[in-house]
C-alpha positions in Angstrom: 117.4 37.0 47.4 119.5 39.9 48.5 121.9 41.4 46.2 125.7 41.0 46.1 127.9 43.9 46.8 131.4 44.2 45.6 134.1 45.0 47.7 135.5 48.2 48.1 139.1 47.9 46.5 141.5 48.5 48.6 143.9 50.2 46.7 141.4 53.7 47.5 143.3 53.4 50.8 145.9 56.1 49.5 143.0 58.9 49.4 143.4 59.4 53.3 146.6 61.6 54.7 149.9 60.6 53.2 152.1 58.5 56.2 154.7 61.1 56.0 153.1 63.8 58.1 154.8 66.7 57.0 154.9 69.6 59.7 151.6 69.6 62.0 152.7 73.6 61.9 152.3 74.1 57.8 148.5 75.4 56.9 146.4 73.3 54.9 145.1 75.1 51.7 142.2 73.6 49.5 142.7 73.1 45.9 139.8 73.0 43.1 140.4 70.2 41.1 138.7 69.4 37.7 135.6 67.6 37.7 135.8 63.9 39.0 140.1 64.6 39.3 140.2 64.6 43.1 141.7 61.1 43.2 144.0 61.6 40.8 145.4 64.8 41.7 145.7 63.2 45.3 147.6 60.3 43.8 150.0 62.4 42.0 150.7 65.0 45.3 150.9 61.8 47.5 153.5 60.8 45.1 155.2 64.1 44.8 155.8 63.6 48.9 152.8 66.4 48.9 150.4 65.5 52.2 147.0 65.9 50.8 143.3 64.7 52.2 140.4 63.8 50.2 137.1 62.9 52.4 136.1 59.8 50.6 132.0 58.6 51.3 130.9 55.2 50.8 128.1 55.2 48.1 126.0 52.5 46.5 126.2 52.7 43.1 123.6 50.7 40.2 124.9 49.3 37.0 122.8 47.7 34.7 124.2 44.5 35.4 125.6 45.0 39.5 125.4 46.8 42.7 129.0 48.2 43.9 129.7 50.2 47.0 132.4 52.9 45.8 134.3 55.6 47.6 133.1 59.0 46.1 134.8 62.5 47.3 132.4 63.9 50.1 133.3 67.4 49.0 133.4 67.3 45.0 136.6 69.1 43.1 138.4 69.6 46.6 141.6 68.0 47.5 142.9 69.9 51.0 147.0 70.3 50.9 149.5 70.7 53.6 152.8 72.4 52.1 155.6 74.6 52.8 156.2 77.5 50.5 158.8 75.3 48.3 155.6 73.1 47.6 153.0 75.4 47.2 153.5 75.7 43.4 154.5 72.6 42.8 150.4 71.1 43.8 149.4 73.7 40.7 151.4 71.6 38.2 150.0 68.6 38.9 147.2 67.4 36.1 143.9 68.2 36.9 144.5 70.6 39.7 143.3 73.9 38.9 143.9 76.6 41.2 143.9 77.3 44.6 140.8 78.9 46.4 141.0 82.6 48.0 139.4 84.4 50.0 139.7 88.2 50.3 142.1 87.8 47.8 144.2 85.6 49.7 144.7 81.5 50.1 142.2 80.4 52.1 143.6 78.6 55.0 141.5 75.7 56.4 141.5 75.3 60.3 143.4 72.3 61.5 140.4 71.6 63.5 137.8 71.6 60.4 140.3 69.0 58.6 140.3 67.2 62.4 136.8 67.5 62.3 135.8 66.0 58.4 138.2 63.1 59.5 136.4 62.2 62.6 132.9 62.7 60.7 134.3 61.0 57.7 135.4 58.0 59.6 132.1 57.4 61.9 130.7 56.0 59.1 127.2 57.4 59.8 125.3 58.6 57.3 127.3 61.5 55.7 126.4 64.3 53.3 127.8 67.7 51.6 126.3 70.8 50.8 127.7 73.9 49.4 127.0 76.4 52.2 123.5 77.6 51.7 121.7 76.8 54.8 119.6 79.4 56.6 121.1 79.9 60.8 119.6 77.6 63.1 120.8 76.3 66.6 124.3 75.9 67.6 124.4 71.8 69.0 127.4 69.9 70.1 127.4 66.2 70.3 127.5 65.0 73.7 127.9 60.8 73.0 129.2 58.6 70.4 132.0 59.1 67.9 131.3 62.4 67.0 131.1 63.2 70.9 132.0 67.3 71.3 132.0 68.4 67.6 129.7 71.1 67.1 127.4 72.0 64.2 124.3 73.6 63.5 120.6 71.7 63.7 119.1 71.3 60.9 116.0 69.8 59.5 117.0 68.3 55.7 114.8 66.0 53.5 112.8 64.7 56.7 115.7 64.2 58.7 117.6 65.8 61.5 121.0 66.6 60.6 124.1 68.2 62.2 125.8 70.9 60.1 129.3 71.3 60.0 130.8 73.7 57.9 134.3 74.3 56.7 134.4 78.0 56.4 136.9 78.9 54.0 135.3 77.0 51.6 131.8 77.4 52.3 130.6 74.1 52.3 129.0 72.0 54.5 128.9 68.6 56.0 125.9 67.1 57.6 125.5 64.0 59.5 122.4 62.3 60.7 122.7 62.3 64.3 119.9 61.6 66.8 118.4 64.5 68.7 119.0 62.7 72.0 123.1 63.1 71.3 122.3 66.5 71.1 122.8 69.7 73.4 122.3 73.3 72.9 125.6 75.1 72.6 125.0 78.3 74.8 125.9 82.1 73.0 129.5 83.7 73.4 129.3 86.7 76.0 129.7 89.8 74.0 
């Protein structure tokens, strides 16, 4: 007999980009949050007006008495905001947010195109994982079919598997993705 699986509630829905897009031109900053806060800091920006993003990851979670398939934050006491300068302090009072991360003593602005990117690899709902950024170089790939067609990452070889890495820069962490080598193309070197 195969087990049951709850349901993922629905009401998670809110953890994605607030309907009111902002200003496409605003930065997006990332947050720390305290541990196991990201969706309720998000909650309470989203109801500030505050456009925030948390990548949620489906997992499988055991209870002694059930099996449940959750959302869990794919990057773990993150919340990425999008705010004008009027806001900025305002996503500091919130409970559970703690501070905003810097780097070279400055807010670290996220890319557009690494939040662009985490959505797209968020929502292809293959196999998804995150690492803080510790992984040694390897080859430069770009995905050449399927939903994560033209992202590029790094190859790498994790726990048996082959794995895309993407990394978000400013906050050094990394996404990985199982993706079959025969999506896969070298990327070739920038000309110096």
């Amino acid at each position: 007999m195969q087990p049951s699986y709850d349901a993922i509630d629905s009401t998670d829905d809110w953890s994605y980009p607030c309907e009111r897009k902002m200003n496409e031109l605003l930065p997006w900053y990332a947050v720390y949050t305290r541990s196991r806060f990201e969706k309720k800091v998000a909650q309470q920006l989203i109801e500030n007006g505050i456009e925030c993003y948390v990548p949620l990851i489906r997992v499988m979670r055991q209870w002694s008495d059930r099996r449940k398939l959750v959302l869990e934050p794919a990057i773990r006491s993150y919340v990425f905001v999008r705010v004008n300068e009027s806001q900025y302090r305002k996503v500091l009072e919130v409970p559970g947010a703690v501070r905003y991360v810097y780097f070279e003593g400055r807010p670290a602005i996220i890319r557009n195109e690494e939040i662009e990117t985490l959505k797209r690899v968020i929502d292809s709902q293959l196999e998804v994982e995150c690492l803080p950024d510790q992984l040694p170089p390897g080859t430069r790939v770009r995905v050449v079919e399927g939903p994560l067609a033209g992202i590029e990452g790094e190859l790498v070889h994790y726990l048996g598997k082959q794995k895309v890495a993407i990394r978000v820069e400013a906050i050094r962490q990394v996404v990985m993705v199982t993706v079959s080598e025969q999506l896969l193309r070298p990327v070739p070197p920038n000309p110096a």
